[in-house]
C-alpha positions in Angstrom: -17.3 -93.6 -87.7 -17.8 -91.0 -90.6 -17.2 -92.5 -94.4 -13.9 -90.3 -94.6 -12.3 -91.6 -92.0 -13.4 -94.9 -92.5 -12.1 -94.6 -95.9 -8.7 -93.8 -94.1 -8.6 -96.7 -92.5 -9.2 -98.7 -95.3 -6.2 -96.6 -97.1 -4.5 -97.0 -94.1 -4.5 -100.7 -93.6 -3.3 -100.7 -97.6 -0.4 -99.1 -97.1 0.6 -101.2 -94.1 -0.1 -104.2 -96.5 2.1 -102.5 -99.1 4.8 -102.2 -96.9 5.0 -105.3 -95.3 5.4 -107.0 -99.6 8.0 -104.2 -100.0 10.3 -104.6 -96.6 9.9 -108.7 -97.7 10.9 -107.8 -101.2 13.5 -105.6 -100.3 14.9 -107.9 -97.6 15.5 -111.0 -100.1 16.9 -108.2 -102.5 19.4 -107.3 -100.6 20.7 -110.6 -99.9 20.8 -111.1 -103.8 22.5 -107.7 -104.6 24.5 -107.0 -101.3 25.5 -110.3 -99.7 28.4 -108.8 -97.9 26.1 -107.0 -95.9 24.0 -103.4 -96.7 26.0 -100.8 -95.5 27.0 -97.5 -97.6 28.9 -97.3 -100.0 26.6 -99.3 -102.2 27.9 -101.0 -105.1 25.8 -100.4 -108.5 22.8 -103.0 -108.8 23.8 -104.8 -112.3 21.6 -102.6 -115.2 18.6 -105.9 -115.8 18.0 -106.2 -112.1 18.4 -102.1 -111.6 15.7 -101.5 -114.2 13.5 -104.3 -112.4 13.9 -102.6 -109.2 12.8 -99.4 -110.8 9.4 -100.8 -112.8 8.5 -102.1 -109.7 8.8 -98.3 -107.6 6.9 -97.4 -110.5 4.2 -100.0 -110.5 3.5 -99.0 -106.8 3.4 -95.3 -107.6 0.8 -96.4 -109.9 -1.0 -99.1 -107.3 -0.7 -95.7 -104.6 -2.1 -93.1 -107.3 -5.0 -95.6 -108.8 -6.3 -96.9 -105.1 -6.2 -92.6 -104.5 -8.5 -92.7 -107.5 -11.3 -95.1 -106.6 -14.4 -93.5 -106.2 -13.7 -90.8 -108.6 -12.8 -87.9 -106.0 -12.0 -84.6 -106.7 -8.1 -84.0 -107.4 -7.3 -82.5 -103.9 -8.8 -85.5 -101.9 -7.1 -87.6 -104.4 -3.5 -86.2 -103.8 -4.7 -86.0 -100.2 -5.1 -89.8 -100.2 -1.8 -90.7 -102.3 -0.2 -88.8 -100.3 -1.3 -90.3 -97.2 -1.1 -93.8 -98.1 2.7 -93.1 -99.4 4.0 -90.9 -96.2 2.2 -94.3 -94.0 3.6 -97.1 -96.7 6.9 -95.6 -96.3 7.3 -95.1 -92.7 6.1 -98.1 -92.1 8.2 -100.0 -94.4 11.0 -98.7 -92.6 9.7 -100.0 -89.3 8.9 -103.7 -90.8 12.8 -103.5 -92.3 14.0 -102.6 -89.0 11.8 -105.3 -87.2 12.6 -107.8 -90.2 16.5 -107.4 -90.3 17.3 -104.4 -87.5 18.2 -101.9 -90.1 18.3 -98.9 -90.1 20.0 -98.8 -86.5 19.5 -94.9 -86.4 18.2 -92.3 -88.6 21.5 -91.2 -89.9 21.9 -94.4 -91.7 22.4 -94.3 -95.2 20.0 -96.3 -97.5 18.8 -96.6 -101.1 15.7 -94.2 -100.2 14.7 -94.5 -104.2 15.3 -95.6 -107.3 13.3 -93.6 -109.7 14.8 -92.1 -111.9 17.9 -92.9 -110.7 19.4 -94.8 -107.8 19.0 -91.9 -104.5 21.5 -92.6 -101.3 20.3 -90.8 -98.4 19.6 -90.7 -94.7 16.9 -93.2 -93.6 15.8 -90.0 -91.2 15.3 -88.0 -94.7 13.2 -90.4 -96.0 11.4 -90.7 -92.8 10.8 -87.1 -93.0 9.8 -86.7 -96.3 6.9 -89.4 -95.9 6.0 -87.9 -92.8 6.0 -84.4 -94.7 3.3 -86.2 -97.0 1.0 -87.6 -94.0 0.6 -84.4 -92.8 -0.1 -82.9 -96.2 -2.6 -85.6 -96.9 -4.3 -84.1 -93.6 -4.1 -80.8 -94.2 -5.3 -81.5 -97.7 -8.1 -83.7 -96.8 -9.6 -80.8 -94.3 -9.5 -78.3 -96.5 -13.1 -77.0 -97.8 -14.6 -77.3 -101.8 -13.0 -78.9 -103.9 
């Protein structure tokens, strides 16, 4: 196996990782903030617990862009690699949340897709899209010659 694409694997099997903590996290979150079930419209999350939730999207934006960074690649393998290991984390967290509690049911379900900066309600299919967007950007990205 060439070092690149063993190095995807590694990123790979991080994301998973990543996703499996957030689908657990969210799951007990939900039954804290939404014990009447999690189905749109959402109520607000109370501010303290709201700007928790957000530190935390942060803080993996930061675990995503600094694991990008080991190594000290150039910036376009870098982005390639955030980009992949956010577009796998987040499709795959959907998948865990779906095996975990059977949500989403269907891609037209509406969820809390984000919270940074603010709160965003959208389709789960959206979100799916979007990460999926980024996996094959990371790919593109990653093939691409110089740097």
């Amino acid at each position: 196996m060439s070092a690149p694409r063993a190095g995807y694997v590694a990123l790979s099997f991080y994301a998973a990782a990543m996703a499996w903590v957030e689908a657990a996290c969210v799951v007990s979150l939900k039954r804290l903030y939404f014990p009447e079930g999690w189905a749109a419209p959402f109520h607000r999350i109370p501010d303290p617990g709201l700007r928790l939730e957000q530190w935390r999207e942060v803080a993996t934006l930061v675990m995503i862009g600094a694991v990008a960074s080991l190594g000290r690649p150039g910036l376009r393998i870098a982005l390639a690699r955030g980009l992949w290991m956010f577009g796998l984390w987040d499709l795959l967290y959907y998948a865990f949340l779906r095996f975990l509690t059977g949500f989403p049911s269907r891609f037209q379900d509406l969820d809390l897709v984000f919270l940074v900066p603010r709160p965003w309600v959208a389709p789960v299919g959206s979100a799916c899209l979007a990460a999926f967007a980024c996996a094959v950007g990371a790919q593109v990205l990653s093939r691409r010659g110089g740097d």
